[in-house]
MARKOL-883470 format. One line per field, with one value per residue: residue number from 1; x, y, z of N, C-alpha, C in turn; residue in one letter. Coordinates in Angstrom, 2 decimals. Layout:
# MARKOL-883470
resi (NUM/...)
npx (X/...)
npy (Y/...)
npz (Z/...)
capx (X/...)
capy (Y/...)
capz (Z/...)
cpx (X/...)
cpy (Y/...)
cpz (Z/...)
resn (A/...)
# end
This chain:
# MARKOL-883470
resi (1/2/3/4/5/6/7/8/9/10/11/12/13/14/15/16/17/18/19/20/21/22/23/24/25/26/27/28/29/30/31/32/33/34/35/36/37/38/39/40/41/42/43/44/45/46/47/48/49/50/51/52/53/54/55/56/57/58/59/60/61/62/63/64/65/66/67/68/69/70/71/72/73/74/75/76/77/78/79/80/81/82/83/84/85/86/87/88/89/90/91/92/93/94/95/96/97/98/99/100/101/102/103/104/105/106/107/108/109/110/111/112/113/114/115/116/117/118/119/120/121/122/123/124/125/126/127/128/129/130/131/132/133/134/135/136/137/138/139/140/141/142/143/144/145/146/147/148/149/150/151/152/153/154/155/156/157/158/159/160/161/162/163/164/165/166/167/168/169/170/171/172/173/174/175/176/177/178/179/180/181/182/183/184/185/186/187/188/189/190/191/192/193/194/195/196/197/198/199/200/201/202/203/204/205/206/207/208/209/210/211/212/213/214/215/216/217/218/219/220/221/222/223/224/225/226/227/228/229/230/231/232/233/234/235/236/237/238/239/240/241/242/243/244/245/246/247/248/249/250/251/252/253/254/255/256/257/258/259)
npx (123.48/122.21/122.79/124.53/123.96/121.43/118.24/119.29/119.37/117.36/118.14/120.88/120.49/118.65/120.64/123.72/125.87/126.51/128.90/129.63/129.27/131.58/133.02/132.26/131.93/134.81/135.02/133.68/134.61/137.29/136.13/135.00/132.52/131.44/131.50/131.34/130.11/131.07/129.73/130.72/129.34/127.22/125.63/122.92/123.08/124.97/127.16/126.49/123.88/124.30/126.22/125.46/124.17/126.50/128.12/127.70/126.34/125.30/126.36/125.02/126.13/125.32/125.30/123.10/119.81/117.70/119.14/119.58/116.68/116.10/117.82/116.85/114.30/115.29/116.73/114.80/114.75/116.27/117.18/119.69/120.88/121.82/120.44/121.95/122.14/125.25/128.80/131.98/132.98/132.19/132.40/133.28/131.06/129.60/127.69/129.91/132.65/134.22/135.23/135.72/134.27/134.45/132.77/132.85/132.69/134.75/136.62/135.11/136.40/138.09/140.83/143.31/142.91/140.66/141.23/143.45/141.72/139.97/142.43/142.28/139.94/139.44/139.60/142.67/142.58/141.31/140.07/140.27/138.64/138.56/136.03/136.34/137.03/139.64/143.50/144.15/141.43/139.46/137.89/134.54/132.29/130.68/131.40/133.17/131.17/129.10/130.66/131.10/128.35/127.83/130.22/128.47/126.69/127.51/128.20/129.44/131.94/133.59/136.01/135.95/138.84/141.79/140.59/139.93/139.27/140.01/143.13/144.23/145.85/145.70/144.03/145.70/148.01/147.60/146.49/149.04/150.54/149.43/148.10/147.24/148.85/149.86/149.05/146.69/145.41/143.12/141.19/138.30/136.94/134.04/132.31/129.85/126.72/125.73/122.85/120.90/118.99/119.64/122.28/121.47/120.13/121.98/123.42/121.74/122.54/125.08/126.50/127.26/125.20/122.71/118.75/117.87/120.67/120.23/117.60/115.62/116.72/116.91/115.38/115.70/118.79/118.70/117.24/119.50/121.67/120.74/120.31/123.23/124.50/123.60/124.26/126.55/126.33/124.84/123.17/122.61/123.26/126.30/128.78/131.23/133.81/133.81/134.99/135.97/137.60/139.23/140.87/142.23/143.37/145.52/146.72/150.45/152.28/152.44/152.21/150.48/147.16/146.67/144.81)
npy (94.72/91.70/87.98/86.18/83.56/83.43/81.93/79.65/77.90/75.78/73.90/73.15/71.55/69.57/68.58/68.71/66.65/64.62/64.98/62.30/59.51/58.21/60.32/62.18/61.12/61.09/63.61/64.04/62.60/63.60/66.43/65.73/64.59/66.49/69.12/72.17/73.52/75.53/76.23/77.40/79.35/77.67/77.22/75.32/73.27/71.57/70.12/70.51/69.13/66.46/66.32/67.50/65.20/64.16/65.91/68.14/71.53/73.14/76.22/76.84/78.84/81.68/83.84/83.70/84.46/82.22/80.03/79.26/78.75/76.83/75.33/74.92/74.15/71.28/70.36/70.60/68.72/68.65/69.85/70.75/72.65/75.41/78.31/81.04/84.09/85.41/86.16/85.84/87.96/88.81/87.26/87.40/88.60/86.64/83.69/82.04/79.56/76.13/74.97/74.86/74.34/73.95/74.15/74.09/76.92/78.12/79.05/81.47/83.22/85.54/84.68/84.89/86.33/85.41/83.49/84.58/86.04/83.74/82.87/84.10/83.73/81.14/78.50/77.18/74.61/74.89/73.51/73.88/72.62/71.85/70.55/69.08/68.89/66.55/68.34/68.12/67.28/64.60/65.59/66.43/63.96/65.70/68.01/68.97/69.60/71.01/73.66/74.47/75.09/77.31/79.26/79.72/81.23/83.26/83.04/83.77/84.76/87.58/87.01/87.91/89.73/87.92/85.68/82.11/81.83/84.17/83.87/81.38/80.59/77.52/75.92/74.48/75.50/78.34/77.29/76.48/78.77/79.70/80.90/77.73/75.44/73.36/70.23/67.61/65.38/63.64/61.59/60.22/58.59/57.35/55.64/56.95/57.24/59.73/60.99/62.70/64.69/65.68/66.32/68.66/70.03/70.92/72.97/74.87/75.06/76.66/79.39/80.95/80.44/80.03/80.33/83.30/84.36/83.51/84.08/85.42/84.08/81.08/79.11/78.55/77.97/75.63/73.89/74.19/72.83/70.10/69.72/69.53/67.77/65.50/64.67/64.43/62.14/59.96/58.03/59.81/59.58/59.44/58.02/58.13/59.16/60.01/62.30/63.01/64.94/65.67/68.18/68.73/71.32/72.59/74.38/74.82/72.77/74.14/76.71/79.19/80.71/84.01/85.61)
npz (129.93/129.07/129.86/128.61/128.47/128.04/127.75/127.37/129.71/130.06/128.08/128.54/131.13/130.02/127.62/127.91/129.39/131.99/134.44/135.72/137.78/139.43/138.87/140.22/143.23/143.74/143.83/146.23/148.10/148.39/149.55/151.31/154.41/156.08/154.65/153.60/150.55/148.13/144.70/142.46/139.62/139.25/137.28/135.69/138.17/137.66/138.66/141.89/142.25/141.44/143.72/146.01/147.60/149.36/150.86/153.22/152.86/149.52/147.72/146.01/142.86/141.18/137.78/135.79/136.06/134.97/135.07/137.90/138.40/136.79/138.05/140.77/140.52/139.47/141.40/143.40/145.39/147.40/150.32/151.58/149.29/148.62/146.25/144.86/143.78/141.84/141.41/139.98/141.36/143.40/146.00/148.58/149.40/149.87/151.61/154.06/153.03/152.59/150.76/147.18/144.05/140.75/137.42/133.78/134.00/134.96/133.10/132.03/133.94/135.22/136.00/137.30/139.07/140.58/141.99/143.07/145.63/146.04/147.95/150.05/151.20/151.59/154.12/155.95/155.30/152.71/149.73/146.19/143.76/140.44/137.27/134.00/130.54/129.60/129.32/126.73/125.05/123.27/120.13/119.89/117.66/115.85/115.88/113.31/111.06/112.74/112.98/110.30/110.01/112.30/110.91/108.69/109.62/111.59/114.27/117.39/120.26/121.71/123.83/127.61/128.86/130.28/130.03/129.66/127.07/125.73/126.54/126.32/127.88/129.68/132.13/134.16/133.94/134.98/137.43/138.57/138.98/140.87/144.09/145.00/144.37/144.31/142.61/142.16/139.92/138.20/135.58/133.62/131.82/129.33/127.18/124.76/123.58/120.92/119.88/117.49/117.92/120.43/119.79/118.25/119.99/122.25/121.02/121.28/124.32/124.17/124.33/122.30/120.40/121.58/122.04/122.29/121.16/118.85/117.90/115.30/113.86/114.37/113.21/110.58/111.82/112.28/110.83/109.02/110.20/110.86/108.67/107.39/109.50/109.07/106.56/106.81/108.58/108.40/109.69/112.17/114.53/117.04/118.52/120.79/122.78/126.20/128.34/131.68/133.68/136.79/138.80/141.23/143.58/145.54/148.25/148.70/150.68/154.07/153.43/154.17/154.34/152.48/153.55)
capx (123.38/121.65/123.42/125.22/123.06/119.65/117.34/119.94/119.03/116.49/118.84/121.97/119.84/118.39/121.56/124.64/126.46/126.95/130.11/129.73/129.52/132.85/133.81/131.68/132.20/136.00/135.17/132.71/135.90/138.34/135.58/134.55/131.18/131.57/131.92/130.11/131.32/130.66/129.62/130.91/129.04/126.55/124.33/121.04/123.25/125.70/127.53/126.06/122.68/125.19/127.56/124.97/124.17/127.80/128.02/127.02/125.57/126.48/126.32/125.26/125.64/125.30/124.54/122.11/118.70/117.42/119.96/118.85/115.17/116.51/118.80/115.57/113.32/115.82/117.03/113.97/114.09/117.64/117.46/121.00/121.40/121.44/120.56/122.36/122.08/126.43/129.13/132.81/133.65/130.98/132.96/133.26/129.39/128.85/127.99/131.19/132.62/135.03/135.91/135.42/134.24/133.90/132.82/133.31/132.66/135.99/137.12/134.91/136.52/139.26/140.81/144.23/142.07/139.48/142.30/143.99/140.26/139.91/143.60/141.96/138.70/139.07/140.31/144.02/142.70/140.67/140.53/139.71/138.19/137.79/135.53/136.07/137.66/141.28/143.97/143.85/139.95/139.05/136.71/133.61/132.47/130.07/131.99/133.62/129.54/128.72/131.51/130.80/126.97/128.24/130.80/127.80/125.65/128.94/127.60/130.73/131.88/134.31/135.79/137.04/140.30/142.08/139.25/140.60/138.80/141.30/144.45/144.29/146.70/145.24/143.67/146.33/148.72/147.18/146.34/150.38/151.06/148.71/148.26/146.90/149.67/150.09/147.90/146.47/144.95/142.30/140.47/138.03/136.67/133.20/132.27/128.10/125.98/124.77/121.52/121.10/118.27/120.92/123.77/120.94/119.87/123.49/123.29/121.40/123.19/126.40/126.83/127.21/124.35/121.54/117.75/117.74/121.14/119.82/116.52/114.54/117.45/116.78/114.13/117.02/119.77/118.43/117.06/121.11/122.28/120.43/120.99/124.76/125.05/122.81/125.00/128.21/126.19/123.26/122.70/122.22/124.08/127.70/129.38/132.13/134.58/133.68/135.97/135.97/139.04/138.72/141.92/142.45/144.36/145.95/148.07/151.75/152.70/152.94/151.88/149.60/146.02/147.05/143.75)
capy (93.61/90.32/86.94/85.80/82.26/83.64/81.16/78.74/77.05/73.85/72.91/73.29/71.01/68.17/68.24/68.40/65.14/65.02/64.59/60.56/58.79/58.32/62.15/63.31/60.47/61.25/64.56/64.01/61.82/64.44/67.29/65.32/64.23/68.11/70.51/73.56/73.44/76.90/75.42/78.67/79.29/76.41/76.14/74.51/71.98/70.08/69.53/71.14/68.13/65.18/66.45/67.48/63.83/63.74/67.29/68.66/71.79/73.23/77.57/76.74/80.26/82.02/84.72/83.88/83.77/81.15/78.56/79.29/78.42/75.97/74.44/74.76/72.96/70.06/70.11/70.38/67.31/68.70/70.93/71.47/72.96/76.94/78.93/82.25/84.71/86.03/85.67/85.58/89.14/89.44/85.96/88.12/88.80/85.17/83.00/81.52/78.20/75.62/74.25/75.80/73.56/74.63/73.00/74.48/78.06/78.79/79.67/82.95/84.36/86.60/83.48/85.03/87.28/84.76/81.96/85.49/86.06/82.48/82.56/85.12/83.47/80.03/78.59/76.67/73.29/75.07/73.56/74.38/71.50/71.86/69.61/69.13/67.84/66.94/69.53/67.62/66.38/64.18/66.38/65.69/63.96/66.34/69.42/69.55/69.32/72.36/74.34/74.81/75.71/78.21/80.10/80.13/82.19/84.25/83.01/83.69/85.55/88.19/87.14/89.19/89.37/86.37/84.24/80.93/81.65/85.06/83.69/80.08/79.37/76.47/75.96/73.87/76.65/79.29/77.28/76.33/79.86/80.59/79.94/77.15/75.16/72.14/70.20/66.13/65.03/62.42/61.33/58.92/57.91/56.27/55.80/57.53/57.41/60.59/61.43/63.94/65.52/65.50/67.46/70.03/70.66/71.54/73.86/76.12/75.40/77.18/80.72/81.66/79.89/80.24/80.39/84.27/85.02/83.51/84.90/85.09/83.01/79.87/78.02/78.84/77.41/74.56/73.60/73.89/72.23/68.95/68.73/69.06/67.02/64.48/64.23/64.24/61.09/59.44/57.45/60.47/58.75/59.65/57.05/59.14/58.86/61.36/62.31/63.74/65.36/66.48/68.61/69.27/72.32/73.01/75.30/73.82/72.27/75.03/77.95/79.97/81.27/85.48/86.36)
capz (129.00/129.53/130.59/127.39/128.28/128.62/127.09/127.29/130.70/130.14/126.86/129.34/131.87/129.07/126.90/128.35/129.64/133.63/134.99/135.74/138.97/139.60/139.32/142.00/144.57/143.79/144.29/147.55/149.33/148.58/150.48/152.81/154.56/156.63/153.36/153.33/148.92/146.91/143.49/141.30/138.24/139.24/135.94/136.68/139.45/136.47/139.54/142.92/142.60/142.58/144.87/147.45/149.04/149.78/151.77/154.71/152.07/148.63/147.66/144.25/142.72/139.50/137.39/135.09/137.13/134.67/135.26/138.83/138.38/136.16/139.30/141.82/140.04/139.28/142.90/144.55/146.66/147.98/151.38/151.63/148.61/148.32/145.33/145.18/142.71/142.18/140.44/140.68/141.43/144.72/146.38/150.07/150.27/149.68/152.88/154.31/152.56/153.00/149.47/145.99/142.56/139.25/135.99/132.84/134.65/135.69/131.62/131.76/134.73/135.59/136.67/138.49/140.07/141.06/142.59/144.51/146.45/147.27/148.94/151.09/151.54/152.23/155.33/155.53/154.28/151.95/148.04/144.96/142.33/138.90/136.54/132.99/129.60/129.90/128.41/125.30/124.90/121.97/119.36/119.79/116.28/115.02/115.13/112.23/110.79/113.03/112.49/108.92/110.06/112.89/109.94/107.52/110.75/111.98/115.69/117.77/121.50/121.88/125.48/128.31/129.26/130.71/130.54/128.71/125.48/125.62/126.93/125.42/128.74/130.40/133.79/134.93/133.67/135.71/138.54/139.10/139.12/141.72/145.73/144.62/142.98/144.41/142.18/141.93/138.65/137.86/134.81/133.87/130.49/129.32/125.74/124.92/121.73/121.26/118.87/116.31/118.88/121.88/118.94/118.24/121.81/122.63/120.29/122.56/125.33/123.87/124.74/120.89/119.81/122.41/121.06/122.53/120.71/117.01/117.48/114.41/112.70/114.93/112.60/109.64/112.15/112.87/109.37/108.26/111.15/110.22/106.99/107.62/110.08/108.50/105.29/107.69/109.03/107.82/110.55/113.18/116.14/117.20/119.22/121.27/124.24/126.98/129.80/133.34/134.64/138.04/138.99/142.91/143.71/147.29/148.66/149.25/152.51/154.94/152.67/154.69/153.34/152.59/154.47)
cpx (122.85/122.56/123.65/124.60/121.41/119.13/117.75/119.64/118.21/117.40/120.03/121.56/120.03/119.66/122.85/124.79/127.26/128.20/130.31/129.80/130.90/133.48/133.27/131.86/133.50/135.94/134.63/133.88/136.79/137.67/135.64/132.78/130.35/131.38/130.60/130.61/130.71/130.86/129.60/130.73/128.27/125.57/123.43/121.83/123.72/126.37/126.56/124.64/123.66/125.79/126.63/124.53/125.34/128.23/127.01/126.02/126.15/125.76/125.98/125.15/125.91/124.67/123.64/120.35/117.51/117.60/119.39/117.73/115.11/116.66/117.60/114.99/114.03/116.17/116.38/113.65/115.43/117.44/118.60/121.79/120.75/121.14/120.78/122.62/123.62/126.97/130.87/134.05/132.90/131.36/132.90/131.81/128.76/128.73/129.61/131.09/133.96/135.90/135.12/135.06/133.43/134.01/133.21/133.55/134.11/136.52/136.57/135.29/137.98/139.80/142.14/143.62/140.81/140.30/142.55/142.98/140.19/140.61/142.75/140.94/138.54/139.94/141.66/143.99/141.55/140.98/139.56/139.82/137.40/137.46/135.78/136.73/139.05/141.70/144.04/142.83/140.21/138.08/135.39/133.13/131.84/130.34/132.57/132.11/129.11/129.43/131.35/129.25/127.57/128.79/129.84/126.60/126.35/128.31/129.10/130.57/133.35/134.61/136.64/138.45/140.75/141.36/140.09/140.30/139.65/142.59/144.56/145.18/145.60/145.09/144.58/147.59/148.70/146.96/147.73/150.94/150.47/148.84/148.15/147.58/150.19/148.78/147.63/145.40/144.32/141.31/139.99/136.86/135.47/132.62/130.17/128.16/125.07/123.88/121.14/120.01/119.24/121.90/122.92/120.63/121.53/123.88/122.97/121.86/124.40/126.17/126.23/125.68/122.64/120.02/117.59/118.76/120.59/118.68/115.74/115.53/117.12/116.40/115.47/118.23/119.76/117.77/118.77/121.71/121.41/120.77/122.48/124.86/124.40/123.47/126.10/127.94/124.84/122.82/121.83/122.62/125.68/128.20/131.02/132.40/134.25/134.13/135.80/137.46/138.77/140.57/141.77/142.89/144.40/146.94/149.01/151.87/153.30/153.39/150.48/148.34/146.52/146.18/143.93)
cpy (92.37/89.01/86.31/83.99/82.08/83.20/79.92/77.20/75.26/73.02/72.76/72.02/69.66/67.84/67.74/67.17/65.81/64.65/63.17/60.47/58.66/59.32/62.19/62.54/60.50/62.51/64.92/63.23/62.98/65.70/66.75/65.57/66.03/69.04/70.93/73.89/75.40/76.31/76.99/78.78/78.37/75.93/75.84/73.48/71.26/69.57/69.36/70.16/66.95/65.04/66.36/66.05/63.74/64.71/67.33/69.96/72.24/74.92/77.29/78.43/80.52/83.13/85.47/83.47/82.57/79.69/78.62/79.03/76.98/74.68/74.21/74.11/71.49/69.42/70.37/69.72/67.31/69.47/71.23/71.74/74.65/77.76/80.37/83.07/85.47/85.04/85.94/86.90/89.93/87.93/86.54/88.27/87.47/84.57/82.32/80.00/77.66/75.20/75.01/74.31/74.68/73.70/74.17/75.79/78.88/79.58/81.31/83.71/84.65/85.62/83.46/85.48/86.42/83.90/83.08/85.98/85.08/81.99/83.05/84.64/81.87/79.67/77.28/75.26/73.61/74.36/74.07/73.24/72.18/70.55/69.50/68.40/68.17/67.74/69.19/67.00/66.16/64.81/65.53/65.26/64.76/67.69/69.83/70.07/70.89/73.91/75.01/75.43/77.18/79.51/80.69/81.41/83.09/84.01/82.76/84.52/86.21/87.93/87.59/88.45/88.48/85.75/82.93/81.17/83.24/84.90/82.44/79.51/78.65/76.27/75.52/75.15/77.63/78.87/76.81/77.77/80.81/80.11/78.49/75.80/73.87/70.84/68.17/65.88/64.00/62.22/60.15/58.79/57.44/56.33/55.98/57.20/58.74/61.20/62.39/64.82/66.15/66.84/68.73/70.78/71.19/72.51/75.20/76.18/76.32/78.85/81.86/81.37/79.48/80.70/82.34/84.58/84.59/83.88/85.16/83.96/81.36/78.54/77.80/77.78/75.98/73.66/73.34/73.09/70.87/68.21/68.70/68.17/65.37/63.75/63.98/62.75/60.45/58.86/58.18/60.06/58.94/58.75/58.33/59.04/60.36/61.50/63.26/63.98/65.84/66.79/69.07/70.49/72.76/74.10/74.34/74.06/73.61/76.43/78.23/80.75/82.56/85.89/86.37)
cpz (129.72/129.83/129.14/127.33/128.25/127.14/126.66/128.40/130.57/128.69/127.65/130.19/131.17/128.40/127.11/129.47/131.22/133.60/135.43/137.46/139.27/140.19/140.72/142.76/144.31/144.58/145.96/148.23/149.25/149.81/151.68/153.05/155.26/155.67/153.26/151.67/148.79/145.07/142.46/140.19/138.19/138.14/136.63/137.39/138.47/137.81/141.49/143.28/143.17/143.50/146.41/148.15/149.70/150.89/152.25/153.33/151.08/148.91/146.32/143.59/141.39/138.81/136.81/136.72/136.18/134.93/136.78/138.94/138.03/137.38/140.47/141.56/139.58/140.89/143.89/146.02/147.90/149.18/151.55/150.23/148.32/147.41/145.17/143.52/143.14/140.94/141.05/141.39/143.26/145.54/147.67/150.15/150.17/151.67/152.97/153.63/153.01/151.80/148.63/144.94/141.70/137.95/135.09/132.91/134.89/134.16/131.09/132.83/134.56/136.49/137.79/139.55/140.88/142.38/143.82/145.48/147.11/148.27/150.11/151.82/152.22/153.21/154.83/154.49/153.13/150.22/147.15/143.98/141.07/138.43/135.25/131.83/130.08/129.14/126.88/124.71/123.78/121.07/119.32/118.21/115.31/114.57/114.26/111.42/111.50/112.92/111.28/109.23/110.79/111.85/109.58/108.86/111.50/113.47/116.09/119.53/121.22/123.95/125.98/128.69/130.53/130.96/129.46/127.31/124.82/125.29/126.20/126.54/129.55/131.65/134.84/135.36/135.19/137.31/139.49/139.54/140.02/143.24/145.50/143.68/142.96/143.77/141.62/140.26/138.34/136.83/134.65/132.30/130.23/127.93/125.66/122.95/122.41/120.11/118.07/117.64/119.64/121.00/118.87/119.20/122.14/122.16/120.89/123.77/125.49/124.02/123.52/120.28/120.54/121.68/121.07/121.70/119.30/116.93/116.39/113.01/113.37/113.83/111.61/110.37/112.11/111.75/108.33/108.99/110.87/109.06/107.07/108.16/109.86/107.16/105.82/108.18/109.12/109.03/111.77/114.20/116.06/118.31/119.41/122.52/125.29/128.32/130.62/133.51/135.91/138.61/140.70/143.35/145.13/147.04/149.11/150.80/153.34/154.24/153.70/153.99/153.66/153.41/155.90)
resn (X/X/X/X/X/X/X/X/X/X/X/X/X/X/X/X/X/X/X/X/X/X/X/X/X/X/X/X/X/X/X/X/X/X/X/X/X/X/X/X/X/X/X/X/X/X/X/X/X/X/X/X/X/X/X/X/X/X/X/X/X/X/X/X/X/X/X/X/X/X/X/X/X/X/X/X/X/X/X/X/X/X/X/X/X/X/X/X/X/X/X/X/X/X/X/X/X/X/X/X/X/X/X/X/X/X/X/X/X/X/X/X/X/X/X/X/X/X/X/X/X/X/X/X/X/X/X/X/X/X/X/X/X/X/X/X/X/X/X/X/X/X/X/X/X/X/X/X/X/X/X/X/X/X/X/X/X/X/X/X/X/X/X/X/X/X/X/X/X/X/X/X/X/X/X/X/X/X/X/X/X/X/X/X/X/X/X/X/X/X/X/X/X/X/X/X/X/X/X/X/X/X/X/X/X/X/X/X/X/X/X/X/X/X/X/X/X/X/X/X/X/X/X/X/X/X/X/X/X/X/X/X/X/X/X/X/X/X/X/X/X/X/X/X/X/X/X/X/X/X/X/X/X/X/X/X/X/X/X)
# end
């Protein structure tokens, strides 16, 4: 089977909303100026572009080879940044790392099973950073608007087992119950206008809704998806709070890496 984002990449790129200044120089002081990172699940570089001025280099890796082409050509001007075709089940044939981040990535994996690898893999002051909305994000405003389009097109994912969109327990959840459990917490807030263009482009960035999975329905999707969201809001502009969480996760004081 093909990469459940394929044809998703340059709307993933243009659409989606970076992680903010802030995050990543939170996250670049916590690594350090030394960090060899492993950017797991790297997308075209949502994180793995900003981060790299701050690191020594990043592993950006991933398993679509779009988002990879995607991530090269945005991060061209980067030399210490790697592009590796993997994913989170091939973590031992990766080059060696020092620290782990993950953005929204971490929700499709086998996420006990991912945390019990990295015990093994990273060294004592090894961490693990996640990026993303806090456990209670604000809805973004147009989804109720797409929601009703999505139903009327049955665009959906059946996902594997314990991935978040499975289990519904929460990253924090999972990551207390793992090596990993000692855990710091930081969010940070900034209010966007975002454009009826911007809501439809996102559209294809979504897993369910990719131009490869609607395929000869696209023209159709995207013809309903206007006019909804156009009567939901004449104006076409969503004014909306958008937050960074960046979660830390250590091993407790004088817990030993299993490896």
């Amino acid at each position: 089977m093909g990469s459940p984002f394929s044809g998703a990449a340059p709307y993933y790129a243009r659409h989606r909303l970076d992680h903010g200044e802030e995050a990543i120089a939170h996250v670049a002081a916590v690594l350090g100026r030394d960090a060899t990172v492993l950017d797991l699940g790297c997308g075209p570089g949502t994180v793995a572009i900003p981060l790299a001025p701050y690191v020594r280099e990043v592993l950006a890796v991933d398993p679509d080879p779009e988002m990879l082409a995607e991530g090269r050509r945005l991060g061209a001007h980067l030399p210490n940044v790697r592009w590796l075709s993997g994913d989170s089940t091939g973590l031992a044939a990766l080059p060696p790392f020092g620290h782990v981040v993950m953005g929204r990535s971490f929700h499709w994996m086998d996420r006990r099973a991912v945390l019990a690898e990295l015990d093994r893999l990273l060294p004592p002051d090894g961490v693990v950073v996640l990026l993303g909305p806090s456990r209670q994000p604000p809805e973004e405003p147009w989804e109720p608007a797409m929601r009703r389009v999505r139903a009327r097109f049955g665009v959906g994912k059946q996902p594997a087992p314990d991935t978040y969109q499975a289990t519904g327990l929460h990253h924090h959840d999972v990551l207390a119950a793992s090596p990993f459990s000692d855990l710091t917490t930081d969010c940070w807030e900034r209010r966007v206008t975002t454009g009826l263009d911007t809501v439809l482009g996102l559209q294809f960035s979504y897993s369910n809704s990719t131009p490869t999975h609607l395929g000869e329905r696209l023209e159709a999707f995207v013809e309903d998806a206007r006019r909804e969201l156009l009567a939901d809001n004449p104006s076409g502009e969503w004014e909306h709070v958008r937050q960074t969480e960046v979660v830390v996760a250590r091993r407790p004081p004088g817990r030993p890496p299993r490896g």
